[in-house]
C-alpha positions as CSV (number, residue, x, y, z in Angstrom):
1,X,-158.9,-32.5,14.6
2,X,-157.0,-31.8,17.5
3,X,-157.7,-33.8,20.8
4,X,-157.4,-32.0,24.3
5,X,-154.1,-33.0,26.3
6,X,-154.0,-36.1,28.8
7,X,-153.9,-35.5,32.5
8,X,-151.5,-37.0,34.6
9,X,-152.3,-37.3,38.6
10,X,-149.7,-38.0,41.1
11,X,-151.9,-41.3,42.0
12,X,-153.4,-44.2,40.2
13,X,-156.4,-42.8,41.5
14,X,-158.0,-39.1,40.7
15,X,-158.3,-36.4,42.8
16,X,-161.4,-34.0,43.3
17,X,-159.0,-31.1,42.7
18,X,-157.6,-30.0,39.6
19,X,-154.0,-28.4,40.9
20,X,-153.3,-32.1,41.7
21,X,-152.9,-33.5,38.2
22,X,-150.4,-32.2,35.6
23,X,-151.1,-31.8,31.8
24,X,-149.0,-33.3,29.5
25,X,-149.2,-33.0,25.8
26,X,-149.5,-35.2,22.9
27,X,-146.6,-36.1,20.6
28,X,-147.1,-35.6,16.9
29,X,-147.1,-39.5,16.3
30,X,-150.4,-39.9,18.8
31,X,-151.7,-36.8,17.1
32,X,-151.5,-38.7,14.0
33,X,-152.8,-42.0,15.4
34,X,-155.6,-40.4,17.0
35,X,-156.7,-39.0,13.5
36,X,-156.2,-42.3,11.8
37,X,-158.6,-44.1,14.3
38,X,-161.4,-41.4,14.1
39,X,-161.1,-41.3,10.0
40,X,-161.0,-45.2,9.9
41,X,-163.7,-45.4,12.4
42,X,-166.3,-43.4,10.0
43,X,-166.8,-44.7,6.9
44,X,-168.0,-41.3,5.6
45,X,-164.8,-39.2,6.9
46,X,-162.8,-41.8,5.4
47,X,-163.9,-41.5,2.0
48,X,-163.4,-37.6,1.7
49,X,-159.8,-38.6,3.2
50,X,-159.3,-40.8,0.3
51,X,-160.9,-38.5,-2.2
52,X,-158.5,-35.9,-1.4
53,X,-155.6,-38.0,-1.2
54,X,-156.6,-39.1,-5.1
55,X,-156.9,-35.9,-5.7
56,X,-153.7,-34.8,-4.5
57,X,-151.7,-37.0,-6.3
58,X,-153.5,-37.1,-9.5
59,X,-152.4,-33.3,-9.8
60,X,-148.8,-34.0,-8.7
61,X,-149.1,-36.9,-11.7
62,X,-149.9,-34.5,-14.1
63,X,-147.0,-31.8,-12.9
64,X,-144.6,-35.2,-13.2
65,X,-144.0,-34.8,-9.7
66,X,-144.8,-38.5,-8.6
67,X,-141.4,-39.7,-8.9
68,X,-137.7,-38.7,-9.5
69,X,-136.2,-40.4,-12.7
70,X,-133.3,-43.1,-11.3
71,X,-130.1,-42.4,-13.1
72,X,-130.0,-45.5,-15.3
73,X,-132.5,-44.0,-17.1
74,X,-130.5,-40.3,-17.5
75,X,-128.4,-39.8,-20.8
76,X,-125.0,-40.2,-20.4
77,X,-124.0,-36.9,-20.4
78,X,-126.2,-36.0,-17.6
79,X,-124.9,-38.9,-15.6
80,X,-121.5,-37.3,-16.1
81,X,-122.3,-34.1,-15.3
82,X,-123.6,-35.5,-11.8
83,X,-120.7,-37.7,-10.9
84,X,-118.3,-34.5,-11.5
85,X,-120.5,-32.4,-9.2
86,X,-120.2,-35.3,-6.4
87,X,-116.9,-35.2,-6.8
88,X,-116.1,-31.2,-7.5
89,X,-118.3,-31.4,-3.8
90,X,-116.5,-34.2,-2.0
91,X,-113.0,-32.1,-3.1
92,X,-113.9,-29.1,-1.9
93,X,-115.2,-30.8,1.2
94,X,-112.0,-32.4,2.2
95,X,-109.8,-29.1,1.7
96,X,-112.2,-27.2,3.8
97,X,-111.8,-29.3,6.1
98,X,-107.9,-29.8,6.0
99,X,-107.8,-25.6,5.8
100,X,-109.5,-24.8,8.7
101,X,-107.4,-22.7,11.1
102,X,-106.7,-24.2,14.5
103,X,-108.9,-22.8,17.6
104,X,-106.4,-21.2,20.2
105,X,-107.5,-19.7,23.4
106,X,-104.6,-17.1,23.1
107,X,-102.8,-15.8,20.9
108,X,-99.3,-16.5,20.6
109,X,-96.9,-14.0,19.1
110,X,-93.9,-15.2,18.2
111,X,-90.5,-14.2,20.4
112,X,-87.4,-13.4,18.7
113,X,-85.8,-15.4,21.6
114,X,-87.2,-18.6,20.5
115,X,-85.9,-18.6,17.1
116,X,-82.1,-18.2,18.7
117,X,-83.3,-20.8,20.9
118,X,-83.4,-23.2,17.9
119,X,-79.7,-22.9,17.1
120,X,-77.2,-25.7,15.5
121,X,-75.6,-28.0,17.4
122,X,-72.7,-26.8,19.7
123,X,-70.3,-28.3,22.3
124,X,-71.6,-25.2,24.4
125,X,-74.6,-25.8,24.2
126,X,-74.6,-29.0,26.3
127,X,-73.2,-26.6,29.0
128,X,-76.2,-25.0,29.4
129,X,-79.1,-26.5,31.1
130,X,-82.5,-26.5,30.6
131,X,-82.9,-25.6,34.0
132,X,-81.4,-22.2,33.1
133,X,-82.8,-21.2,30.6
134,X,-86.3,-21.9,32.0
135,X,-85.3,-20.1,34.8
136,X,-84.2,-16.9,32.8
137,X,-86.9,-14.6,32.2
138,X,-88.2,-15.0,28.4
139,X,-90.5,-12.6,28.4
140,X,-89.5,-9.0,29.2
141,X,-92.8,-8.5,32.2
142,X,-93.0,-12.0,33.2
143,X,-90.6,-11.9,35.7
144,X,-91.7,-8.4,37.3
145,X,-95.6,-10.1,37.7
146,X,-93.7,-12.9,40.0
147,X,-93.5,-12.9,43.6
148,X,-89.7,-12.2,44.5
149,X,-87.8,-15.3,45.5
150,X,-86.5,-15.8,48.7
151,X,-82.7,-16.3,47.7
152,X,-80.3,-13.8,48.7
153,X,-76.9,-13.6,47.6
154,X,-74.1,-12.1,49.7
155,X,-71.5,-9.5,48.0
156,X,-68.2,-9.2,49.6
157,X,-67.6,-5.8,47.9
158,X,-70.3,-5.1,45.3
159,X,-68.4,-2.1,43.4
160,X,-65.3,-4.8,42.5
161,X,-67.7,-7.3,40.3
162,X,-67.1,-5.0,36.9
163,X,-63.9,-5.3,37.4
164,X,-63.7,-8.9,37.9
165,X,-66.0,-9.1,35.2
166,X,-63.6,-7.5,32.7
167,X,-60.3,-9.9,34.0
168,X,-62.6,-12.8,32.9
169,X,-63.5,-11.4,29.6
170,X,-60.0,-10.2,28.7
171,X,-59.1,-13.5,27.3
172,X,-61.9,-13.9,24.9
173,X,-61.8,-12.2,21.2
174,X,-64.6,-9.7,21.6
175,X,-64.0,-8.7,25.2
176,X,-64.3,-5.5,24.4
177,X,-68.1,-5.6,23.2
178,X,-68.5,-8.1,26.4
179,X,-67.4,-5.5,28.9
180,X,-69.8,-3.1,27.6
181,X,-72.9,-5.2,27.3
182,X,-72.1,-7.0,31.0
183,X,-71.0,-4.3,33.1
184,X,-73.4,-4.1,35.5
185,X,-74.8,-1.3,37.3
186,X,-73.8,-0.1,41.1
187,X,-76.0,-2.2,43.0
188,X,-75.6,-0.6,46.3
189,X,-79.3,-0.1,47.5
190,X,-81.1,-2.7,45.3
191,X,-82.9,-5.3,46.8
192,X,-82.0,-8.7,46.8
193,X,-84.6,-9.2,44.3
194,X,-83.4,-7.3,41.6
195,X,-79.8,-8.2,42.3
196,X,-80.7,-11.6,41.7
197,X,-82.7,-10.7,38.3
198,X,-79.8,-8.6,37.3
199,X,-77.5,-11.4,37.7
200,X,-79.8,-14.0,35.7
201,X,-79.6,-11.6,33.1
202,X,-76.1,-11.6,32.9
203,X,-75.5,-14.9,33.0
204,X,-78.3,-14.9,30.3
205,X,-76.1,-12.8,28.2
206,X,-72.7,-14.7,28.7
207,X,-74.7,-18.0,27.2
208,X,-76.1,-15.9,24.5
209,X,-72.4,-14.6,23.9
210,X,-70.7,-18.4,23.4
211,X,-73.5,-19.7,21.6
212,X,-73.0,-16.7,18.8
213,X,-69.1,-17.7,19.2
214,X,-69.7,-21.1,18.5
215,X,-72.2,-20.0,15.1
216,X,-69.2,-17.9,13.9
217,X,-66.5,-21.0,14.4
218,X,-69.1,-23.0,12.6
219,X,-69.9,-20.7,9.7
220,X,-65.9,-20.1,9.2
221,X,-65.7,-24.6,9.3
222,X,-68.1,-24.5,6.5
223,X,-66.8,-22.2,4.3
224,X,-63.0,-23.4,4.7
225,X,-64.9,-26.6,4.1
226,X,-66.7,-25.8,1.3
227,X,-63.6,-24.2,-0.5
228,X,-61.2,-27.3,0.0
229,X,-64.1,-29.1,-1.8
230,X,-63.7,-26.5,-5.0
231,X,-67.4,-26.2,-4.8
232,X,-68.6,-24.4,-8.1
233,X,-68.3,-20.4,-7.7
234,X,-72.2,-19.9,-7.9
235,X,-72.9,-22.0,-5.4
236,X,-70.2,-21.0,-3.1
237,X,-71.5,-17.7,-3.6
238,X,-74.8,-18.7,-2.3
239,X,-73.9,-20.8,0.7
240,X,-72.1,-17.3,1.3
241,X,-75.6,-16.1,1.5
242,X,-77.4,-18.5,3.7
């Protein structure tokens, strides 16, 4: 029962030749129309339609497929039994939902630096800029993959800088374990680039170096604290811990 497709010309008027005009097919809703009208329009078609449609549904009576049963009419126990299922479904719904991992472009692995980064309060730390530390290279190829930058510094004698380095850290506590991490290299052919990396990352190291300072004054605080308190022995024992 299939019609042939309608032609649409570029004109109000049609054209002779056939390349002109454009076929365009019929929806499923004209299909269905177009049927309707043809059956309606013979009185003969139309009563083998309804024949068949009787048909059809006289079987589907006798299956008890006509109709689904609305749940008034359902014991109680099946009524029940669907409301926990609606509800077993909306559950699990919702924690799918709420459980679903987070789309990232890249991943992210997590730097050892950032968790120092998160340290207690300090009056060091508000010497320290965020300036600085953005500056400082994090990651241990980012700053090779940059262009070098254009500052240069000047040394006056470059061999004396370790030992000015060790006058300075002579008056802290752990001076010695200073001198050995800070000592720089002899930077007598380097270029300016890598002098100036070199000397980010020991200025890097000094803040690193107060800030551990400052966790040790603040761990000895709390347990000097903690014993003038007479905290119980167990509990002392596990602040010890921590």
């Amino acid at each position: 029962m299939l019609s042939k497709p309608r032609k649409w010309c570029l004109r109000d008027e049609p054209f002779k030749s056939s390349w002109l005009c454009v076929k365009m097919p019929l929806s499923n809703n004209e299909k269905s129309a177009r049927h309707r009208a043809k059956v309606n329009a013979d009185p003969v078609a139309r009563a083998r339609y309804l024949a068949r449609r009787r048909e059809s549904y006289q079987r589907r009576k006798r299956e008890g497929k006509t109709k689904h049963p609305p749940v008034a009419e359902l014991s109680k126990a099946r009524q029940e039994e669907l409301r926990q299922k609606w509800r077993h479904y909306q559950r699990s719904r919702r924690s799918k939902i709420r459980n679903l991992p987070l789309q990232c472009s890249s991943q992210v692995e997590m730097n050892s630096q950032w968790l120092q980064d998160f340290a207690p309060y300090s009056p060091s730390s508000e010497v320290d800029s965020s300036s600085a530390t953005l500056e400082s290279p994090v990651d241990s190829y980012s700053w090779i993959k940059q262009e070098p930058e254009t500052v240069v510094i000047k040394w006056d004698n470059i061999n004396t800088l370790p030992a000015a380095t060790e006058t300075e850290q002579d008056n802290t506590p752990s001076s010695a374990t200073a001198t050995s991490t800070v000592r720089p290299p002899i930077m007598e052919d380097l270029p300016s680039s890598v002098m100036l990396t070199i000397t980010k990352l020991h200025c890097l190291v000094e803040r690193k170096q107060e800030k551990i300072e400052a966790l040790e004054k603040q761990s000895r605080q709390l347990w000097s604290s903690c014993i003038r308190l007479k905290v119980p022995e167990g509990l002392a024992e596990g602040g010890a811990m921590l």
